[in-house]
C-alpha positions in Angstrom: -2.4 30.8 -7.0 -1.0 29.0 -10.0 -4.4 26.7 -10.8 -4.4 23.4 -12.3 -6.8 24.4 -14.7 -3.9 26.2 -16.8 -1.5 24.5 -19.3 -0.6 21.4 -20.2 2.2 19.6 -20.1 4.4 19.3 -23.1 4.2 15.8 -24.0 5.4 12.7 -26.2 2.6 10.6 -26.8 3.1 7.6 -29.8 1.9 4.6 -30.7 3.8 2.2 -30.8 3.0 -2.0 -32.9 4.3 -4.8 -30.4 6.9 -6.8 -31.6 5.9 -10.2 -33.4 7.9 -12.2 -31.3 6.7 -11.0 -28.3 3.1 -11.7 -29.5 3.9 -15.5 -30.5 5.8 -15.4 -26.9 2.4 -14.6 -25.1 0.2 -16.8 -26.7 0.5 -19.4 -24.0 -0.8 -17.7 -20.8 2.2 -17.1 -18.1 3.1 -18.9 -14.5 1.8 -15.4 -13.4 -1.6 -15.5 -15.2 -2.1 -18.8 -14.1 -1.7 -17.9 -10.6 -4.0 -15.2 -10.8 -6.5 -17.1 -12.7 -6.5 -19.3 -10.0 -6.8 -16.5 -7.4 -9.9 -15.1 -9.7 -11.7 -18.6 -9.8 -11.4 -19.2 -5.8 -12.6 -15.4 -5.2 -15.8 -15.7 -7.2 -16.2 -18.9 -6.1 -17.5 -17.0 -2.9 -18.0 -13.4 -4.3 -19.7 -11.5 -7.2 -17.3 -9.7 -8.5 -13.3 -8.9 -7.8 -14.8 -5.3 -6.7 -16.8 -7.2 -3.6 -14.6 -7.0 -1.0 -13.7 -9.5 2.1 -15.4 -8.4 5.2 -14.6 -10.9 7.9 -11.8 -13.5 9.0 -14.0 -16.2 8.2 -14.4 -15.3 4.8 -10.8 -14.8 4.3 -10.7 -18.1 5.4 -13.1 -19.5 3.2 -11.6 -18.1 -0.4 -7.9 -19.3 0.9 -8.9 -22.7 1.6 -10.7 -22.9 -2.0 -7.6 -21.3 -3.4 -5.6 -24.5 -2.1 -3.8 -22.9 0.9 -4.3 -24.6 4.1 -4.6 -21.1 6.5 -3.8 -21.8 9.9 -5.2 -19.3 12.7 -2.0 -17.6 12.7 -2.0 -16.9 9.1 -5.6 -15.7 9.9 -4.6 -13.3 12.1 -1.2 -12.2 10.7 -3.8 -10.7 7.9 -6.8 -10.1 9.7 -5.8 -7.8 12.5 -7.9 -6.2 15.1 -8.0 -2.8 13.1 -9.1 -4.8 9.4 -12.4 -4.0 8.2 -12.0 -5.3 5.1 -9.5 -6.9 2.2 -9.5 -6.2 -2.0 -9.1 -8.6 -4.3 -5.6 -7.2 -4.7 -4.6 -8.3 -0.8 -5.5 -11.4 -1.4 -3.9 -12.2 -4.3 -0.9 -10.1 -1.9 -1.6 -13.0 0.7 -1.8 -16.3 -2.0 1.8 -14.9 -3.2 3.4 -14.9 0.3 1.4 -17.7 1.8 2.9 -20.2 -0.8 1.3 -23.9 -0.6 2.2 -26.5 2.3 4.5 -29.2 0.2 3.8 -32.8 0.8 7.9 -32.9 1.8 7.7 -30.4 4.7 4.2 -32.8 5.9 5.7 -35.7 5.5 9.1 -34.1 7.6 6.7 -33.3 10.8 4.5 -36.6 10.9 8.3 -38.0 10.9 9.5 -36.1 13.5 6.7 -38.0 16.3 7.4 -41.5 14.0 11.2 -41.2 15.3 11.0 -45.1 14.1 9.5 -44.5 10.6 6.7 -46.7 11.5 4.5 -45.0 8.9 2.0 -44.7 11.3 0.9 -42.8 14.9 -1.5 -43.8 17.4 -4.9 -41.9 17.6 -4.3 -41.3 21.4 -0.4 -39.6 20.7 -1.8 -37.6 17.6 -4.8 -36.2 19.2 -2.3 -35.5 22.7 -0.5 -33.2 20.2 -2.9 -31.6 18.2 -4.9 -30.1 20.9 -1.6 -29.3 22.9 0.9 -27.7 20.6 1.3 -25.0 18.6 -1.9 -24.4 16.4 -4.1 -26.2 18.9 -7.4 -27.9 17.5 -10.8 -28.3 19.1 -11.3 -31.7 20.0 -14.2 -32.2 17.7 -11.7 -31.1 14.3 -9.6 -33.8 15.7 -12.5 -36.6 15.5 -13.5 -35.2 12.1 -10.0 -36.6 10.5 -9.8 -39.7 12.8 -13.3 -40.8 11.3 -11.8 -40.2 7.7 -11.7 -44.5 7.7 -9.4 -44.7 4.5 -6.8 -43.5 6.4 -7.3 -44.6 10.1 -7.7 -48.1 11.5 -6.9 -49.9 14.8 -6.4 -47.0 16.6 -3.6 -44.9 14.5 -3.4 -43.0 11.7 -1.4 -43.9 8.7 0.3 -40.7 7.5 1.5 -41.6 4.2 -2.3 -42.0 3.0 -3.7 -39.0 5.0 -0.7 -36.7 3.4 -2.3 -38.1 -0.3 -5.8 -37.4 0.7 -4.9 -33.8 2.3 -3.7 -32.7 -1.3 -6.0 -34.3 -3.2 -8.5 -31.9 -1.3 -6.2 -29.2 -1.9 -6.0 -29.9 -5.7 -9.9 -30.2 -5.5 -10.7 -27.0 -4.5 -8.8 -25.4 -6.3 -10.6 -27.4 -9.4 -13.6 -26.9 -8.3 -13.4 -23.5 -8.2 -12.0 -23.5 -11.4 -15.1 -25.3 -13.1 -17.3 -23.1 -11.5 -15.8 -19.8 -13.0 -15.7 -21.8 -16.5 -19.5 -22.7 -16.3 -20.5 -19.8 -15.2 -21.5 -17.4 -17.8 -21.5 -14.1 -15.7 -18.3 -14.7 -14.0 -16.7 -15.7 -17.5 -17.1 -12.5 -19.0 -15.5 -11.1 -15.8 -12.5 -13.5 -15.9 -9.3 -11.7 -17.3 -8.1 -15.2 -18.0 -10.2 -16.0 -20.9 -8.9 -18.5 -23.6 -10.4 -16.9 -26.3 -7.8 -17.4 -29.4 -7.3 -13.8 -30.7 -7.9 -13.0 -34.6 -5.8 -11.6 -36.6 -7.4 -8.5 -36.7 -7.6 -8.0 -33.2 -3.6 -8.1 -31.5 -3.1 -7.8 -28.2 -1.2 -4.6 -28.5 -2.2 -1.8 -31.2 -1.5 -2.2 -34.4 0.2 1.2 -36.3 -3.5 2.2 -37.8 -5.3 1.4 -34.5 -6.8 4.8 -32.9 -5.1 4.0 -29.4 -6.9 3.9 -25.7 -6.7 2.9 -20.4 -7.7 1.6 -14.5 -6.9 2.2 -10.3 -5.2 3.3 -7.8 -3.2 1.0 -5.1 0.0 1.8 -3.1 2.7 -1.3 -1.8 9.0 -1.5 -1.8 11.4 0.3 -3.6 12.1 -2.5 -5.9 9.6 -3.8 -8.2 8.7 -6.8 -6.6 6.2 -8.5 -8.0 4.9 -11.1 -5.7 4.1 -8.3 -3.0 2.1 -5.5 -5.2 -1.0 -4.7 -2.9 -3.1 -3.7 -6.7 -2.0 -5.9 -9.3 -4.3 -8.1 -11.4 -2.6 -9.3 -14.6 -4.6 -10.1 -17.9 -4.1 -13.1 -20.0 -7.3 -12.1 -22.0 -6.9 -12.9 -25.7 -8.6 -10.4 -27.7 -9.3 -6.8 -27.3 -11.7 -4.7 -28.5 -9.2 -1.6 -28.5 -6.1 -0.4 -26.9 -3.9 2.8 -26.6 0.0 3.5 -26.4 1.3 6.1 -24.5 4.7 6.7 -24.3 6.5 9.6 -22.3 10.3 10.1 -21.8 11.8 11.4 -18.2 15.3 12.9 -18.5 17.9 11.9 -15.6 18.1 14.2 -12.9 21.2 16.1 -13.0 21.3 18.1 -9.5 25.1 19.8 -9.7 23.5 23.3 -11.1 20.1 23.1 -10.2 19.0 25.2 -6.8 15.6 25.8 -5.2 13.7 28.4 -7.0 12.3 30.3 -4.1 11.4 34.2 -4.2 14.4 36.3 -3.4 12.4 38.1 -0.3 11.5 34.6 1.6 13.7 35.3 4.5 11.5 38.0 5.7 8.2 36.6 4.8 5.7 34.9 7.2 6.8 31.6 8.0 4.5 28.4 9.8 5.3 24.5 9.7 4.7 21.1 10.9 5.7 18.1 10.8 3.9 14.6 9.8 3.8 11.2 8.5 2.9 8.6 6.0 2.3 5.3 7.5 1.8 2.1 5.6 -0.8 -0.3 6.4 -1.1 -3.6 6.2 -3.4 -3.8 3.4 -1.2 -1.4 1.5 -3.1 2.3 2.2 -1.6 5.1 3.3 -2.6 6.8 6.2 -1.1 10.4 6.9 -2.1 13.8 9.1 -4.0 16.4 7.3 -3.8 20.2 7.7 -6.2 22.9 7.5 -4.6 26.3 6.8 -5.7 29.9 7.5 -5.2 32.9 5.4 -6.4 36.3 6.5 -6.1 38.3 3.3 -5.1 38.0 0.0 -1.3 37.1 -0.1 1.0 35.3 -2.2 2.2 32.1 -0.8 5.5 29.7 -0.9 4.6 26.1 -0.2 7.4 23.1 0.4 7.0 19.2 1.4 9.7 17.1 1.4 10.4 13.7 3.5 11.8 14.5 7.4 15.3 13.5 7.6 16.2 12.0 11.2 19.7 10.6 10.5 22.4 12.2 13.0 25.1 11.0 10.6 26.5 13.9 8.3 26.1 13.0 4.5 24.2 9.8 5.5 20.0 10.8 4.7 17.3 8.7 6.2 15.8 5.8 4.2 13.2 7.1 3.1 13.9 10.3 1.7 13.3 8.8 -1.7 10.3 8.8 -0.7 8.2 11.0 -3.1 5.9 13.5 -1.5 3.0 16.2 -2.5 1.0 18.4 -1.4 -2.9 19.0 -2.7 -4.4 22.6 -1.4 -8.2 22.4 -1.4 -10.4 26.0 -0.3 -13.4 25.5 1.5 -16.4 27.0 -0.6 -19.9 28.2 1.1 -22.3 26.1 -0.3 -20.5 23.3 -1.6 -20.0 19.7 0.2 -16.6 19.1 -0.6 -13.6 21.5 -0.6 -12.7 22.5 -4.1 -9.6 22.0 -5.7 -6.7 24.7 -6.0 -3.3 23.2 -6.6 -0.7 21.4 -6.1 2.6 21.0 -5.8 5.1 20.3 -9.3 8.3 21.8 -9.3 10.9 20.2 -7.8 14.8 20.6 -6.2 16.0 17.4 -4.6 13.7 15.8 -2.4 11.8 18.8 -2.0 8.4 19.6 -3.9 6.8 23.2 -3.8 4.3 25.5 -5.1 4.2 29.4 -5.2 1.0 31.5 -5.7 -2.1 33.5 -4.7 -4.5 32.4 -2.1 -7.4 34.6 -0.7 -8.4 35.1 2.7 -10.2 31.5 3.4 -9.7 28.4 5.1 -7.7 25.6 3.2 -7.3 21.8 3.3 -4.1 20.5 2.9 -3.3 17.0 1.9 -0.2 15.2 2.1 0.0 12.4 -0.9 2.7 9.6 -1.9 2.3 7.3 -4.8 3.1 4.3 -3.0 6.0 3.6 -5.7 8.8 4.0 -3.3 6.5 3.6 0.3 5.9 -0.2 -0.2 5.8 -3.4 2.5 9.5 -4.9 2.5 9.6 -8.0 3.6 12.8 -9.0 5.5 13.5 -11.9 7.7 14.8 -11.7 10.8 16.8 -14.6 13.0 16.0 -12.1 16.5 14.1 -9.6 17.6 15.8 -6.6 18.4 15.9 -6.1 22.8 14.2 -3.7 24.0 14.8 -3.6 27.5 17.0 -5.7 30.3 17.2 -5.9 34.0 20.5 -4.6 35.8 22.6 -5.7 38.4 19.6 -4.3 40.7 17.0 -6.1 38.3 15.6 -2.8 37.7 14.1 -2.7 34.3 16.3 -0.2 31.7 15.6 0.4 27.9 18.3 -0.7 25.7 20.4 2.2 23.9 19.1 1.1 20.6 15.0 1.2 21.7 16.1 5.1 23.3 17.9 5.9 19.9 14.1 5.0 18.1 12.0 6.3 20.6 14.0 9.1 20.8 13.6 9.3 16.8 9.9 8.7 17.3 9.3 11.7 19.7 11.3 13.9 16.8 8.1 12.5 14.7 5.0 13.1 16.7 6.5 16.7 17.9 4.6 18.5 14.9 5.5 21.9 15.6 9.2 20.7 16.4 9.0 22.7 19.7 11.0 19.9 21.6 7.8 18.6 23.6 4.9 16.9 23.4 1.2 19.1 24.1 -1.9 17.1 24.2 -2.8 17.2 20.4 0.6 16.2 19.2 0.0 13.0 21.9 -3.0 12.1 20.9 -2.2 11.6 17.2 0.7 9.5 18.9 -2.2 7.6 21.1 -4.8 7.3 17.7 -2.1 5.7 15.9 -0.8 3.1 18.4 -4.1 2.3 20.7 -7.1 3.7 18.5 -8.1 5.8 21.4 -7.1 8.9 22.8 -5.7 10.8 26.2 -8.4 12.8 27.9 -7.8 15.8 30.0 -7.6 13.9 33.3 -5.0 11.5 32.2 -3.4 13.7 30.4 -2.8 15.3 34.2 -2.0 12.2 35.5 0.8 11.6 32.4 2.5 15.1 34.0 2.2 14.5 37.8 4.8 11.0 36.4 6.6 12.2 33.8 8.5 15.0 33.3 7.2 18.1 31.6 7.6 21.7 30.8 5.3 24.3 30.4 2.3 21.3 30.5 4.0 19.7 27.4 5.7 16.2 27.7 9.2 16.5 27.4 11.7 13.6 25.6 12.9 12.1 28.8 9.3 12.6 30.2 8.1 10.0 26.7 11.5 8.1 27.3 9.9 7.9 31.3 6.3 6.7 30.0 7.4 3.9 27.6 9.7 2.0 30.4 6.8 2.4 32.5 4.8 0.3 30.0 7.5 -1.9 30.1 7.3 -2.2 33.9 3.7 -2.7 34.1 4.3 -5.7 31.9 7.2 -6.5 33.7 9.4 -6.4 31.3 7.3 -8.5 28.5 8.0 -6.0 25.2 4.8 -6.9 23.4 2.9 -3.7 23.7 6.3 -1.7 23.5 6.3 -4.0 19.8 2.5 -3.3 19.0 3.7 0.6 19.3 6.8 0.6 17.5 5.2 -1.8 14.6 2.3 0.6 14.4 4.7 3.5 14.1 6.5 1.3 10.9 9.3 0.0 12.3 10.5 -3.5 12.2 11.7 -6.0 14.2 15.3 -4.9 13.9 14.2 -1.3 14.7 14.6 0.0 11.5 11.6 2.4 10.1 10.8 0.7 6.6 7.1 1.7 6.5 7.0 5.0 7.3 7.8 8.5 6.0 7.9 11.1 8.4 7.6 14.5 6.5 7.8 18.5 6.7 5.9 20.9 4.9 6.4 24.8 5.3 4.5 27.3 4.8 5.3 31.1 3.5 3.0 33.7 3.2 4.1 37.5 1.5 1.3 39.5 3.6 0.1 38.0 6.5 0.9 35.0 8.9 -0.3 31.6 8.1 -1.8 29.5 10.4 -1.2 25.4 9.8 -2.4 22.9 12.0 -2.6 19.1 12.0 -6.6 17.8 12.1 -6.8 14.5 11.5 -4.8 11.5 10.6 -6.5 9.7 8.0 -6.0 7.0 5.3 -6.1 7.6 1.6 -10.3 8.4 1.5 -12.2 8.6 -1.6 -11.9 12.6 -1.4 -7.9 12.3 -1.7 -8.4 9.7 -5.1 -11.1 12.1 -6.1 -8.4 15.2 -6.0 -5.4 13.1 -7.5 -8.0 11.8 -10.5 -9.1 15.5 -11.1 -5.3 17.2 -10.6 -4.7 14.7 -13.9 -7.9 14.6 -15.8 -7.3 18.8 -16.0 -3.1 18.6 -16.3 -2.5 15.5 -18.7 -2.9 14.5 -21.8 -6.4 13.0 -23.0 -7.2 9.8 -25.3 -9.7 7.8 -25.9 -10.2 4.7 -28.1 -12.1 4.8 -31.8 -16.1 3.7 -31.1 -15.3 4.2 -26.7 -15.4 7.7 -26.6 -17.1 7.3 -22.8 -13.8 5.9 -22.2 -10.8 8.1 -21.4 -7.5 8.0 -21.0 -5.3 10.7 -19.1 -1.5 10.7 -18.5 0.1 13.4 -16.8 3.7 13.7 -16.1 5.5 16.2 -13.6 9.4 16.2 -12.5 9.2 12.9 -10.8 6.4 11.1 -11.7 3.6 10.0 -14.3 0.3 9.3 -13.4 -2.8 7.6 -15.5 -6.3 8.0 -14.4 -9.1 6.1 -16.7 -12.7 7.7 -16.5 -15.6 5.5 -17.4 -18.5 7.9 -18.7 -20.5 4.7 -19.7 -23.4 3.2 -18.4 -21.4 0.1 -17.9 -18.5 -1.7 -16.1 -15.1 -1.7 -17.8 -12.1 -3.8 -17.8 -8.7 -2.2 -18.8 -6.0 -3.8 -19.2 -2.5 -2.2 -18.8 0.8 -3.4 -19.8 4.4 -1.4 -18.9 6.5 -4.4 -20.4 8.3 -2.1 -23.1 9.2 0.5 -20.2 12.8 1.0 -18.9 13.9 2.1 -15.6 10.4 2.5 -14.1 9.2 1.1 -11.1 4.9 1.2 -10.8 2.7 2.1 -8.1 1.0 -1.2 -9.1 4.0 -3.2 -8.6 3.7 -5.7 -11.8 4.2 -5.1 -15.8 1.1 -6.5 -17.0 -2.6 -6.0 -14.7 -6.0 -5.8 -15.2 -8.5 -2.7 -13.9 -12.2 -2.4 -13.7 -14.0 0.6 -13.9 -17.5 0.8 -12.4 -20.0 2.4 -14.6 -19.8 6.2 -13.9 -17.0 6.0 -12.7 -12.7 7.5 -12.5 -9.8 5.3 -11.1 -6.0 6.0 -11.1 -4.7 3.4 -13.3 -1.1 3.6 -11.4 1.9 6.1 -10.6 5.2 5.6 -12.6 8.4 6.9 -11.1 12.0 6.0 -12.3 13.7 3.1 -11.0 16.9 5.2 -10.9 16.7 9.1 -11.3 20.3 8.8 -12.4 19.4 7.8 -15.9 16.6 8.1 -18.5 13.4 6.7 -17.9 11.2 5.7 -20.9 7.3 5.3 -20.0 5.7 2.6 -22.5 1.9 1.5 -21.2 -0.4 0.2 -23.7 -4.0 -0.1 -22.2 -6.7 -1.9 -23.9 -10.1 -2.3 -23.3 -11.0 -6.0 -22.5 -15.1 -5.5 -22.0 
């Protein structure tokens, strides 16, 4: 098979000084690195280090409220969901950009709407009534914690006006306090990326045109480069660096009217196998997807394709998501070795499909399904209703709406891997892993038939149609566990699939029939960032920085993307910082212009994925990274 140990890529790599303006423009920090220096301060204000990560709601809690957000339990559990084990530093500066402030206005506006009289004031009895009745109820001893807060209480009522004053002054304290322990602390300052440090002449914030150039992590997240929702972006304001490389790459605009797949000329009558899968997004911005395992009997040559599944019934009209970029790493099992070795992976490119053709030996090989996370990203979009999902007839029998059939209908089309038309036990289960964490055992799986209709002891589609309005009946007719299902499939609340990618990969073999099957479903583990950091490190394009030559920087670039991996060979932690603000038409994995990376000791990280923001025209790829410590 073609290996990735070969060539590589044809390049344009220059360095490029930053305009003086620009450098007089970013002497002051930013809004942005303000906001994340405040993030930073409240995070080690409870943690180590931004690696450390959050490993319960109460700690979540904790670094919020010294950030100056007021999280109520629905906030809490909005982000910490039954299936959370833990958050980055990333998702919570993700959850300080969408969980904006309270503003003394909208306080003032509520304490107004039980003073109907504006008497500036309400009676203990009336406030505690409503604090331990409505909405976010509190305990009766948080109540008696701000009733004994005597600067704002007396004979009996609280004045509001005072207590609104003293609630932000707390807020704003926090948040200072936090602030003046990062500053005093020594350790945690040469951590901070916000450091204050004037730069000297001699050392700019970009390179300079003799400076020997030098580069971070990955993350996945929206189509549009939205800043305030990037799952991995920490942005830099540090001053002074003690090196830095410029990479820039050029990506023509993809013309499609000549172009056709380039497939061997004999394909029709090779051996053909396929299946079907998908790329869900999580909350905290992984990826989880099936994985394969593939069988090859002898020595054959092989035609692979993955591309996104299209399930739109209108003609000319393609699914959402089949922007969506895909690939596909192949991995051989070895005797001896702990971890599959890689093989290839798929690069060339017609439309939305990606493929790779060449020689496999008789073996077993893992197959991993990979997006950058550029174009599969949370999209936030607010809703007045909730789409129905079911309603009661003339009879008051329970009957799901046309719309919910249409996307369960869709959904079956998804979880039928082998694209048979019904449903077997394995397909199910993955079905049942992803929506319930558990999965059908043989007895209920006879149970599901002796209800529902089947064929050939598969499930059929009316038979899945069948079990979901039986949920619904069970509950009768509350949706919320028909919403838990559809939400963990990705759809949203108007029944549109936004964070998901179903997708289809065949396989073709010359000599001798494939055998593909689906094994797991599995989110994107240290072995898949392992294989992407080694597909670049022996593809693209290697730097490193004059007096950090344990420090180096790989770009590799293929028809639709361009992806940066730093490897730390030091006996130290580094911190990288990486700025895309001279790119055009890009759109990041990382989801902001300017962040900030650090490298254990030892250690390699995908610094981001870089896909065009429009394939239609010229993309130009501009990153300067520089080392910050």
């Amino acid at each position: 098979m073609a290996s990735p140990y070969g060539s590589n890529m044809s390049l344009s790599n220059q360095k490029h000084p930053t305009n003086e303006r620009q450098e007089n423009r970013k002497s002051q920090p930013s809004e942005e690195e303000a906001f994340y220096s405040t993030c930073r301060a409240a995070y080690l204000t409870v943690f180590k280090s931004s690696l450390d990560n959050i490993t319960s709601r109460e700690q979540l809690c904790l670094v919020l409220q010294l950030a100056g957000r007021n999280p109520t339990n629905k906030i809490l559990t909005k982000y910490w969901t039954a299936r959370t084990k833990e958050l980055h530093f990333d998702d919570f500066c993700t959850i300080m950009k969408r969980e904006k402030p309270a503003a003394k206005t909208e306080l003032l506006k509520a304490f107004k709407k039980i003073d109907p009289d504006n008497k500036g004031y309400i009676f203990h009895d009336d406030l505690s009534r409503i604090l331990t009745g409505n909405g976010e109820k509190m305990s009766q001893e948080e109540v008696r914690a701000v009733l004994r807060l005597a600067d704002i209480n007396s004979n009996g009522r609280l004045e509001y006006n005072k207590f609104c004053n003293k609630f932000f002054e707390i807020c704003d304290q926090c948040t200072k306090t936090a602030a003046d322990r990062m500053d005093s602390d020594n350790k945690a300052k040469r951590q901070q990326f916000g450091s204050q440090i004037q730069k000297s002449p001699e050392r700019s914030a970009s390179p300079s045109a003799k400076q020997s150039p030098r580069n971070s992590r990955l993350s996945e997240g929206d189509t549009t480069p939205r800043k305030a929702e990037s799952k991995s972006s920490r942005p830099s304001s540090a001053r002074s660096y003690k090196a830095s490389v410029s990479t820039m790459f050029t990506m023509a605009a993809v013309n499609g009217k000549n172009s056709k797949l380039a497939e061997p000329n004999n394909l029709q009558g090779w051996n053909f196998t396929n299946s079907k899968g998908c790329f869900f997004l999580e909350e905290n911005g992984d990826v989880i997807s099936h994985r394969y395992k593939m069988q090859i009997p002898q020595k054959t040559t092989v035609f692979l394709k993955i591309k996104p599944y299209n399930l739109s019934k209108v003609e000319g009209k393609p699914s959402s998501w089949m922007s969506v970029d895909t690939a596909l790493f192949i991995l051989k099992e070895s005797d001896g070795r702990a971890d599959p070795q890689l093989v290839s992976f798929t690069e060339s490119r017609y439309k939305e499909t990606f493929t790779l053709k060449g020689e496999l030996g008789p073996g077993v090989y893992h197959m991993i399904p990979f997006t950058t996370g550029c174009r599969l990203r949370k999209k936030r979009k607010q809703t007045t209703k909730d789409a129905q999902l079911v309603y009661r007839d003339r009879n008051e029998d329970l009957i799901l709406t046309p719309e919910f059939k249409s996307v369960l209908s869709d959904m079956f089309d998804i979880i039928d891997l082998d694209g048979n038309g019904y449903l077997s036990l394995e397909e199910y289960n993955f079905f049942e892993l992803r929506t319930s964490g558990e999965k059908c055992d043989e007895d209920a799986w006879e149970v599901c038939k002796e209800n529902f209709e089947t064929s050939k002891n598969e499930l059929t589609k009316q038979g899945f149609l069948e079990l979901n309005l039986m949920e619904a009946n069970d509950r009768e007719g509350d949706p919320s566990d028909l919403w838990v299902t559809l939400q963990s499939m990705g759809y949203n609340k108007t029944l549109e699939l936004t964070e998901a990618c179903p997708f289809l990969i065949e396989a073709y073999a010359e000599k001798c029939k494939p055998k593909l099957q689906a094994v797991s479903l599995e989110s994107s583990t240290k072995q898949l960032q392992k294989v992407v950091c080694r597909s670049v490190i022996l593809k693209g394009d290697a730097k490193s920085a004059e007096g950090y030559e344990d420090v180096a920087f790989y770009t590799y670039m293929n028809d639709t993307r361009i992806s940066s991996v730093i490897e730390n060979k030091s006996n130290s932690k580094v911190v990288v910082q990486v700025n895309n603000e001279q790119s055009k038409n890009c759109i990041s994995s990382r989801g902001l212009d300017v962040f900030a990376v650090e490298v254990p000791p030892k250690a390699t990280m995908v610094s981001q994925h870089v896909m065009p923001m429009n394939e239609r025209q010229e993309c130009t790829y501009h990153c300067v990274q520089s080392i910050v410590s």
